[in-house]
C-alpha positions as CSV (number, residue, x, y, z in Angstrom):
1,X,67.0,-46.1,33.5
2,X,64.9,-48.1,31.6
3,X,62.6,-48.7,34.2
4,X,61.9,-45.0,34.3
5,X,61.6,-44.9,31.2
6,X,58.7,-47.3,30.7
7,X,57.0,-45.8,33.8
8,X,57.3,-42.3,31.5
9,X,55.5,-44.1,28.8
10,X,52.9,-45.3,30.7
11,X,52.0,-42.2,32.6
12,X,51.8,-40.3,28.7
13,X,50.0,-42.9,27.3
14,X,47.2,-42.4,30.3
15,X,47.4,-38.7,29.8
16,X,47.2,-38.3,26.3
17,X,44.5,-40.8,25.3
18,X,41.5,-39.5,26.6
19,X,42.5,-36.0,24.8
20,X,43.2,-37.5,21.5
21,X,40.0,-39.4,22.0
22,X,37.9,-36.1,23.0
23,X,39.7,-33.9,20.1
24,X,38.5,-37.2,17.2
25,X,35.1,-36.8,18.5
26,X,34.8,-33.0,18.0
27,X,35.9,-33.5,14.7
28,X,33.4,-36.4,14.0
29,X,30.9,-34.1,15.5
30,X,31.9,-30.9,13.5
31,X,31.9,-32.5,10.6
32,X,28.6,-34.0,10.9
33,X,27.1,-30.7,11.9
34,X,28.7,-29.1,8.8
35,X,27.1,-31.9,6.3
36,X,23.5,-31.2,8.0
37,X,23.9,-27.8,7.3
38,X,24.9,-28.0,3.6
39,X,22.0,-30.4,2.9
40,X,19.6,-28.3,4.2
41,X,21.0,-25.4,2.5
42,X,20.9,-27.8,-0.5
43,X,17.1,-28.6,-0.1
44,X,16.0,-25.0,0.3
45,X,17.9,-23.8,-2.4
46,X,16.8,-26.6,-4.6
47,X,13.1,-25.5,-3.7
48,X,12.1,-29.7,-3.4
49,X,12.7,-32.3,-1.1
50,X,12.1,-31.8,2.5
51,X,11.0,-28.8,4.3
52,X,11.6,-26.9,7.8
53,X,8.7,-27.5,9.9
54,X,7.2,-25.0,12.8
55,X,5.6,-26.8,15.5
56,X,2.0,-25.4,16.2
57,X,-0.6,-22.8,14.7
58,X,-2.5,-19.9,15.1
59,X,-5.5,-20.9,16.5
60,X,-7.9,-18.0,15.5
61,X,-10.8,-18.3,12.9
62,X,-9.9,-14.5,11.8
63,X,-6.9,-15.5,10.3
64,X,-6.2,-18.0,7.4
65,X,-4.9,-21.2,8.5
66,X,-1.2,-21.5,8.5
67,X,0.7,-23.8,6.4
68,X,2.5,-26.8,7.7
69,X,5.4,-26.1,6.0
70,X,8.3,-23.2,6.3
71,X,8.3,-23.0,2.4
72,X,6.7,-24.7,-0.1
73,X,6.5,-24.2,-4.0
74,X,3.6,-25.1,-4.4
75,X,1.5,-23.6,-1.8
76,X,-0.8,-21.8,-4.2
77,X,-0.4,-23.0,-7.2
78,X,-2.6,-22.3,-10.5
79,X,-2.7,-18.8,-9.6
80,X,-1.1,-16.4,-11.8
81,X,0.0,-13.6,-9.0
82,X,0.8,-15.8,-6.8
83,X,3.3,-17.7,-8.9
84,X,5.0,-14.2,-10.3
85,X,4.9,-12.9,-7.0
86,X,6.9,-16.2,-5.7
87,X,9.2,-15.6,-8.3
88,X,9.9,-11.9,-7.2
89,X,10.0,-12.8,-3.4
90,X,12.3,-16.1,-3.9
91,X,14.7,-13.3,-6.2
92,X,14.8,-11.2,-2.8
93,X,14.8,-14.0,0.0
94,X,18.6,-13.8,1.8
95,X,17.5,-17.6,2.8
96,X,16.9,-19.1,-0.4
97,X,19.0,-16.7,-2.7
98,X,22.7,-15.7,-0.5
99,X,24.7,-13.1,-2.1
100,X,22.0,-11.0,-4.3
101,X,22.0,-7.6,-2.3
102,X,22.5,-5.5,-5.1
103,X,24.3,-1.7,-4.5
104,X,21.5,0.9,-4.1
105,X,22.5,2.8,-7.3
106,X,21.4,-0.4,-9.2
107,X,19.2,-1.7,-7.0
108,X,16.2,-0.2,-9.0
109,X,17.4,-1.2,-12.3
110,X,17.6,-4.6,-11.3
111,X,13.9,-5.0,-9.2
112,X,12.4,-3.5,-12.8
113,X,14.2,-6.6,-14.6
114,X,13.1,-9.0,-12.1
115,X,9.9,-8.1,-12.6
116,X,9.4,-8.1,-16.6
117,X,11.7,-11.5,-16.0
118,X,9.3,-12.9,-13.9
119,X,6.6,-12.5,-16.1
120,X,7.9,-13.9,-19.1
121,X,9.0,-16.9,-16.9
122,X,5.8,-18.0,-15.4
123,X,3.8,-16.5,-18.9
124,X,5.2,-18.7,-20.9
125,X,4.5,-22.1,-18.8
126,X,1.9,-24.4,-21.0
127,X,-0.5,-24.0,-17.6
128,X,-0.3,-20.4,-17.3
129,X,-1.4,-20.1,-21.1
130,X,-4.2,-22.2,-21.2
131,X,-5.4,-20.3,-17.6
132,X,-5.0,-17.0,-19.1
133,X,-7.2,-17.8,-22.0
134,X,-10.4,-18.5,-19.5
135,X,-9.7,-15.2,-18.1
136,X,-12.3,-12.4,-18.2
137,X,-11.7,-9.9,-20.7
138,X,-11.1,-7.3,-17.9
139,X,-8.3,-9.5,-16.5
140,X,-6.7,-10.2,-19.9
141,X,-6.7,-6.5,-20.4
142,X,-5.0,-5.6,-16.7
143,X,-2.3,-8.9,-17.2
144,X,-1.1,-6.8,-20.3
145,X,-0.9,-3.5,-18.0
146,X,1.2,-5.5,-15.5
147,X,4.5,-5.7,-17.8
148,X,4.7,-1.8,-18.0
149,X,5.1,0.9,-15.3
150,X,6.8,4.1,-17.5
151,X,3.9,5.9,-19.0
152,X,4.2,9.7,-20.6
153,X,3.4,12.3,-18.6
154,X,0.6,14.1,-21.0
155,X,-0.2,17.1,-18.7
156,X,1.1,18.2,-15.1
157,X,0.5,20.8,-12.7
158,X,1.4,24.3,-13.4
159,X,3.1,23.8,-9.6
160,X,6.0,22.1,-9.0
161,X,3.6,20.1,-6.0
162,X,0.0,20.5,-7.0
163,X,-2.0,23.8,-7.0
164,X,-0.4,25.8,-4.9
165,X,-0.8,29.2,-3.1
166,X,1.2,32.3,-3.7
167,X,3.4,33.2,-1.1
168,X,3.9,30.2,1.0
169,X,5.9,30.4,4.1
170,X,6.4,26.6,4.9
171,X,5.7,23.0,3.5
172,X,2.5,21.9,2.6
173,X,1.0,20.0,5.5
174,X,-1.8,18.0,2.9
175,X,-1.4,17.3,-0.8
176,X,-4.5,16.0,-1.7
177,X,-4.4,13.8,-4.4
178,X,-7.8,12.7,-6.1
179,X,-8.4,9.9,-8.1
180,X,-11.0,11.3,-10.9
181,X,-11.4,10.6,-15.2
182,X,-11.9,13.0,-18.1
183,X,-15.3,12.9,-18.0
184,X,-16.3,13.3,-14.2
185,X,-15.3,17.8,-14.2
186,X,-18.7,18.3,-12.5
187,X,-16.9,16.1,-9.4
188,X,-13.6,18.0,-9.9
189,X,-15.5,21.4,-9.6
190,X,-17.7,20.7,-6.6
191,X,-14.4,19.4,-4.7
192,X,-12.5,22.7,-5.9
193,X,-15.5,25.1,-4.3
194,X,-15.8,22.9,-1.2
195,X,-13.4,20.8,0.6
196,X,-10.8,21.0,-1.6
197,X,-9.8,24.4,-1.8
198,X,-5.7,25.2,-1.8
199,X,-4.0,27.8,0.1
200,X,-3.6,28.3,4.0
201,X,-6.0,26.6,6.1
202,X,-7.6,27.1,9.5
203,X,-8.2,24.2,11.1
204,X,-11.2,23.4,13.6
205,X,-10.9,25.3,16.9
206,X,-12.2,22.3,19.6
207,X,-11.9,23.8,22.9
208,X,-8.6,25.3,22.5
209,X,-8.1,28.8,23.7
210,X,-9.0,31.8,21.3
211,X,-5.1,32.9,20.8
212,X,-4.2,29.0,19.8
213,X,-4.4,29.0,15.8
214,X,-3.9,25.9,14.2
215,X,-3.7,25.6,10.4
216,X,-1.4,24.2,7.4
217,X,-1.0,24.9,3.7
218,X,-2.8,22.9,1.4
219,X,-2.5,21.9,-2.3
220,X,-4.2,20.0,-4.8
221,X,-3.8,17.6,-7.7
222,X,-6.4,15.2,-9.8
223,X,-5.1,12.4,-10.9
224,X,-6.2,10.8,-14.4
225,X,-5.5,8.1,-16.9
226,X,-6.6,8.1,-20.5
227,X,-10.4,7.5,-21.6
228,X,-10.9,5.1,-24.7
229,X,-12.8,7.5,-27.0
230,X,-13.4,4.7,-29.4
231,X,-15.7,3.7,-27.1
232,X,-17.4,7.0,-26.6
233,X,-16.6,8.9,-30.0
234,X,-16.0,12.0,-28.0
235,X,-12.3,13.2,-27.4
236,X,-12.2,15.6,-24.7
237,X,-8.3,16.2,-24.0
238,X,-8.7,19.8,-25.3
239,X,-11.4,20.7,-23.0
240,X,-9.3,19.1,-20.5
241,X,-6.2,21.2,-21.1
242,X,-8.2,24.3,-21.0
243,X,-9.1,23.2,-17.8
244,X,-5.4,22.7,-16.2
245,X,-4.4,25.8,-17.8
246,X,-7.4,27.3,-15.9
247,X,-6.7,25.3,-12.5
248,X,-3.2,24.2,-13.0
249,X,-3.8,20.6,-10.8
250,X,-4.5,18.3,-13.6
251,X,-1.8,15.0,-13.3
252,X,-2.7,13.3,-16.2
253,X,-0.6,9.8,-17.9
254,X,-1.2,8.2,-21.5
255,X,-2.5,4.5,-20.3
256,X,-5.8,3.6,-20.0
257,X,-8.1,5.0,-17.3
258,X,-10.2,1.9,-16.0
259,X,-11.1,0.4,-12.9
260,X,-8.4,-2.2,-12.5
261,X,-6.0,0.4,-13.6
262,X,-6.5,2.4,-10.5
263,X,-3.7,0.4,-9.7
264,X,-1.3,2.0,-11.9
265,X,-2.3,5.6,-10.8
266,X,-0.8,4.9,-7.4
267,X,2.8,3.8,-8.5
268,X,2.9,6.4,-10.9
269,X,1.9,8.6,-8.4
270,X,4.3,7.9,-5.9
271,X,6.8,8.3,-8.4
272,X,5.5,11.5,-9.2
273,X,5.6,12.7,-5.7
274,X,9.2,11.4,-5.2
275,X,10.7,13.6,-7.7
276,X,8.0,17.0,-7.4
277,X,6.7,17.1,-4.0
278,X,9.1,15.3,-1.5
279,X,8.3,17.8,1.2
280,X,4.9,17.8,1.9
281,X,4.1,16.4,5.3
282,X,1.0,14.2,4.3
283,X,-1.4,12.6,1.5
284,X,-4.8,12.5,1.4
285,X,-5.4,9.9,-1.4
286,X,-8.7,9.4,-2.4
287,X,-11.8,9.0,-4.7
288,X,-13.7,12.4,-6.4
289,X,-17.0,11.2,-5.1
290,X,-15.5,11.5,-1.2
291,X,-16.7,14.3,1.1
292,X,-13.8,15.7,3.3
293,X,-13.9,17.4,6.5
294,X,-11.1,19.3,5.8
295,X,-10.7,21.6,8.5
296,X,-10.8,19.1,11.2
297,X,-8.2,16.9,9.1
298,X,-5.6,19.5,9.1
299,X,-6.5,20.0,13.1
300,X,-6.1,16.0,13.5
301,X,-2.8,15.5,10.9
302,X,-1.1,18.6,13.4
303,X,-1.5,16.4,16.2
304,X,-0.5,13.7,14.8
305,X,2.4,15.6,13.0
306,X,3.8,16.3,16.8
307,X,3.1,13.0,18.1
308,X,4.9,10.8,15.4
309,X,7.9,13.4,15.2
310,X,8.0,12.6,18.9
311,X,7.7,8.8,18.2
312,X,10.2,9.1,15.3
313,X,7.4,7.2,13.8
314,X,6.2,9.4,10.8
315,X,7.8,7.5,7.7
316,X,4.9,4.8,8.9
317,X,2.4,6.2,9.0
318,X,-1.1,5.5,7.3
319,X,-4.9,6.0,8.3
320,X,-8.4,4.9,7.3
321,X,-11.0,2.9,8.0
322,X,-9.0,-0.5,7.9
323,X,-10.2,-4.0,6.3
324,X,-9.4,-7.5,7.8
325,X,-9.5,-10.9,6.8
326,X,-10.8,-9.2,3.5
327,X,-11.0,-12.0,0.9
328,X,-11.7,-11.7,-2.6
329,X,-14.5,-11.6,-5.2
330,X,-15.7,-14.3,-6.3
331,X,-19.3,-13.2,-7.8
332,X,-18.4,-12.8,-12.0
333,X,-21.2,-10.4,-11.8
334,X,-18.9,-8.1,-9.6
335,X,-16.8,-5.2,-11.0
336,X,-14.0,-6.3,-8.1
337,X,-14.7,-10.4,-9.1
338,X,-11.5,-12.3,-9.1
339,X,-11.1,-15.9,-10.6
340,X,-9.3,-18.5,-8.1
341,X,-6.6,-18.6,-10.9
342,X,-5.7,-15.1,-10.6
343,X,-5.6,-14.6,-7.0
344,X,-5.7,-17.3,-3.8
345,X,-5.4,-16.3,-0.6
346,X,-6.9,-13.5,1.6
347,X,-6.2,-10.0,1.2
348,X,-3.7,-8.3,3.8
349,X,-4.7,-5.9,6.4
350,X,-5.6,-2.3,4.3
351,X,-7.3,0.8,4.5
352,X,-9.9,1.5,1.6
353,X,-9.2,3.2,-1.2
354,X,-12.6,6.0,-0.7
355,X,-10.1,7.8,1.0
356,X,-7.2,7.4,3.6
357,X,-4.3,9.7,4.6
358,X,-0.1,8.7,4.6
359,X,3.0,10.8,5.2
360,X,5.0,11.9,2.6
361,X,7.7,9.6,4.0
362,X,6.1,6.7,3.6
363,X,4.8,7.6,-0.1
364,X,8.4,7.7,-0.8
365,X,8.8,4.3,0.9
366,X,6.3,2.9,-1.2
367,X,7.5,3.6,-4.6
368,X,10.6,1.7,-3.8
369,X,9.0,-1.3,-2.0
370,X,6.4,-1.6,-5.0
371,X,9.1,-2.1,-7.4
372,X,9.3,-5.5,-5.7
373,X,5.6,-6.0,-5.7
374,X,4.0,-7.1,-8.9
375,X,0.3,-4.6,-10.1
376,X,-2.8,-5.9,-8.7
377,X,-6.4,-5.1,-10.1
378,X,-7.7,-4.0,-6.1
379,X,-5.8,-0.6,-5.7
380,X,-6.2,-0.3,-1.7
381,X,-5.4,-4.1,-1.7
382,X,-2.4,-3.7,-3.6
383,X,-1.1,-0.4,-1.0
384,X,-1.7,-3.3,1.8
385,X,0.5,-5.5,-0.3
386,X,3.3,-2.9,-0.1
387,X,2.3,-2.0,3.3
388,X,3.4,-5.8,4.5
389,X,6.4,-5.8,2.6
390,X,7.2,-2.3,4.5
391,X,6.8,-4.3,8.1
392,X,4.1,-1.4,8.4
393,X,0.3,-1.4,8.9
394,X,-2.7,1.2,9.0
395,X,-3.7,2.8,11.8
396,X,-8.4,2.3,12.1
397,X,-10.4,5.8,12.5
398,X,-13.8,5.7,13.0
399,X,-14.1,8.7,11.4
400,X,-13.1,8.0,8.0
401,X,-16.2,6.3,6.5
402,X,-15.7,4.5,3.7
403,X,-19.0,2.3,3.7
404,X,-20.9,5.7,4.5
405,X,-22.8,6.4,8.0
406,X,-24.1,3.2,9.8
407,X,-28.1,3.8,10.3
408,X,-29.8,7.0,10.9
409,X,-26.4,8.3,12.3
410,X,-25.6,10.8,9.2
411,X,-29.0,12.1,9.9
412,X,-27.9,14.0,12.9
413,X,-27.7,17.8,12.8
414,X,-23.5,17.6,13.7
415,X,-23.2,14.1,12.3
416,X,-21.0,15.6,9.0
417,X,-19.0,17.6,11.9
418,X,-17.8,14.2,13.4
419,X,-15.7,12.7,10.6
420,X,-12.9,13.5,8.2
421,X,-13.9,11.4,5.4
422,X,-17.4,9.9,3.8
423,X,-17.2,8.1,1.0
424,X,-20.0,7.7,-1.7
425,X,-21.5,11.5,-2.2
426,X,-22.8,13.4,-5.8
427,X,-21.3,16.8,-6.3
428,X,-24.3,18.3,-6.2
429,X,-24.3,16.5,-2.1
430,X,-21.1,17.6,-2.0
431,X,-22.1,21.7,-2.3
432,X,-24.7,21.4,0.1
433,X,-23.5,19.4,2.7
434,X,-20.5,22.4,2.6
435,X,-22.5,24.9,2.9
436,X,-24.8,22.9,6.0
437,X,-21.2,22.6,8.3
438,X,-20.5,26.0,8.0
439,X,-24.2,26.6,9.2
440,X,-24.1,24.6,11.7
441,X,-20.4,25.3,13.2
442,X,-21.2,27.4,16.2
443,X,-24.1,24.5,17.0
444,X,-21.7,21.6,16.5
445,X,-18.0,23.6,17.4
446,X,-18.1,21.2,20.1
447,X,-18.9,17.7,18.9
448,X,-15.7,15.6,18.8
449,X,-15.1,13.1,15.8
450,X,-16.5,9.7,15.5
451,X,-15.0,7.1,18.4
452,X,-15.6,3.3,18.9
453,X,-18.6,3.6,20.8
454,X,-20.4,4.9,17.4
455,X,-19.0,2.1,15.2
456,X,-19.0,-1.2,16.9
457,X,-17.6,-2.9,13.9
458,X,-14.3,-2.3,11.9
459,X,-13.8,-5.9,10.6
460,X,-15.7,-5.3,7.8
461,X,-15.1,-7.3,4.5
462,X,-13.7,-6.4,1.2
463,X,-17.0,-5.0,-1.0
């Protein structure tokens, strides 16, 4: 009996060892794993210490050169955006900040107290102080407009989406929206005669067959700021209410109407559209010294309007003549100059701002994501900002021309016929060139639009 039992003990002991040796180990090894974790989590969240690094980099002079690091504090500092944009983007990061997904009914309330936070935060540093005080006065002036997006509306369209026509039957396929001031009515009037007239549209015929019709309803809208009339001693608001009550497609907010506060016409415009004209299929944004092809833009935006529906792809989309490896201005003499302690970087991939067309879906889209995405003085730059944070990019057109015709080309009898969109034109050039398409349309009925064989260049740099 005992000997059985000893030989019982022995056979257990052999059995069980290795196990209880292997189940020690996981432990060890589990435990370990769980303490590497934690420390990283520690460092990330501690925004110090050690960092993640990624093994290799882009090798391509377009781009900028990639930093060694996963995430770094300090990566550009002595900039003023760029620190109170790190402060927005570190608020939103699920990495660095677990547990802050806010409910959607307070989502917005919370993004608007981020950002006035993170100014006040990164304001009041001793560095940031003494930086702003070598700041332009342009730049001083536009830092103030940052802390504020809810301006009074002081007049609005008669329409509850632009000018409209009487009788629609369906959505608008085009607002057009058009960046102007108080002063420039003689650009407002041309565009209202011309290409910007409101009401059904037919679109350009191409070589479809006679029965095909293609059209869309179109409406219009100016969009304005305030002028300083200390600065001019002449106060025109009356002159300008006579004229919305006259046109009805005046949009006009009580902040101040300058160049870096183009800026602010785009947020407040997408907010605008969000709440008065969510069903209008497309934008045409742009400036009132643009000449637009209007009837071959609605005959393009159709096409496209089947295409992305098709794709499921239309709360995307955005066109232009798009900018890369844009960087900024660093000439003071420069109305778009930019101090190194403003801005570092280069500027994302964007469309300019002469003129470019987006859906209505994404307008909507980018109200909400530039509530996350602190004012910047470049207005087209700033829509490429958003863009990014969307995981969305312009689509290049040759024919929108924001830098104008390349040589001798707009000299061509059909030349005007082969773009949507030319940027830089008087109103008087404006009325005329109107008048010289619908000359010319039999001549030119044929002539497609612009390709890439006519431009051989779209990487062209920030002006």
């Amino acid at each position: 009996m005992a000997r059985r039992c000893c030989r019982l003990r022995n056979i257990l002991i052999c059995v069980c060892t290795p196990c209880v040796c292997l189940a020690l180990l996981t432990i060890y090894i589990a435990v370990m794993v769980n303490l590497n974790m934690l420390h990283g989590t520690i460092v990330l969240d501690s925004r110090q210490g050690h960092h993640f690094v990624a093994h290799g980099t882009l090798k391509n002079a377009n781009f900028a050169s990639f930093p060694k690091t996963f995430w770094k504090h300090h990566l550009d500092g002595n900039a003023l955006w760029n620190e109170l944009q790190r402060a927005i983007d570190y608020s939103f990061n699920p990495i660095l900040r677990p547990g802050q997904t806010k409910a959607r009914s307070t989502r917005s309330n919370y993004e608007e107290s981020l950002l006035r936070q993170s100014f006040s935060e990164v304001t009041s540093m001793d560095e940031m102080r003494k930086i702003f005080e070598n700041f332009p006065a342009q730049i001083k002036e536009f830092v103030g407009y940052m802390q504020r997006r809810n301006y009074p509306i002081l007049i609005q369209p008669d329409g509850v989406c632009g000018t409209v026509s009487k009788d629609e039957k369906e959505s608008p396929l085009i607002l057009l929206a058009i960046k102007t001031t108080e002063y420039n009515f003689k650009n407002r009037q041309a565009i209202r005669q011309t290409w910007g007239q409101v009401g059904w549209l037919v679109g350009h015929k191409d070589n479809r067959s006679s029965e095909e019709v293609v059209g869309g309803y179109v409406h219009r809208v100016f969009l304005l700021g305030k002028e300083d009339n200390g600065e001019l001693s002449v106060d025109v608001s009356d002159l300008l209410k006579a004229e919305s009550s006259h046109y009805g497609d005046i949009l006009q907010w009580d902040f101040k109407d300058t160049f870096f506060n183009l800026t602010l016409k785009d947020v407040l415009f997408w907010s605008w559209l969000s709440n008065h004209c969510d069903h209008t299929h497309f934008v045409f944004k742009g400036d009132d010294d643009v000449f637009v092809n209007t009837p071959k833009l609605v005959t393009y935006l159709q096409d496209q309007l089947k295409k992305l529906r098709a794709n499921n792809s239309l709360k995307d989309f955005m066109v232009g003549e798009v900018i890369q490896s844009g960087q900024p201005n660093r000439r003071k003499s420069s109305k778009y100059f930019l101090p190194e302690t403003f801005y570092k970087g280069l500027y994302p991939l964007y469309a300019g701002g002469g003129g470019l067309v987006y859906s209505g879906l994404l307008a909507k889209r980018l109200h909400t994501v530039s509530k996350t995405v602190h004012l910047f003085p470049i207005d087209d730059v700033y829509v490429g900002m958003c863009m990014i944070r969307l995981n969305a990019a312009p689509v290049h057109n040759h024919a929108f021309l924001t830098f104008d015709f390349p040589e001798k080309e707009g000299e061509d009898l059909c030349s005007y016929h082969t773009i949507l969109m030319v940027h830089k034109r008087s109103p008087e050039q404006i009325t005329s060139l109107w008048a010289d398409m619908h000359r010319t349309q039999k001549q030119c009925q044929a002539v497609p639009l612009r390709s890439v064989d006519k431009d051989s260049s779209s990487d062209k740099p920030t002006t």
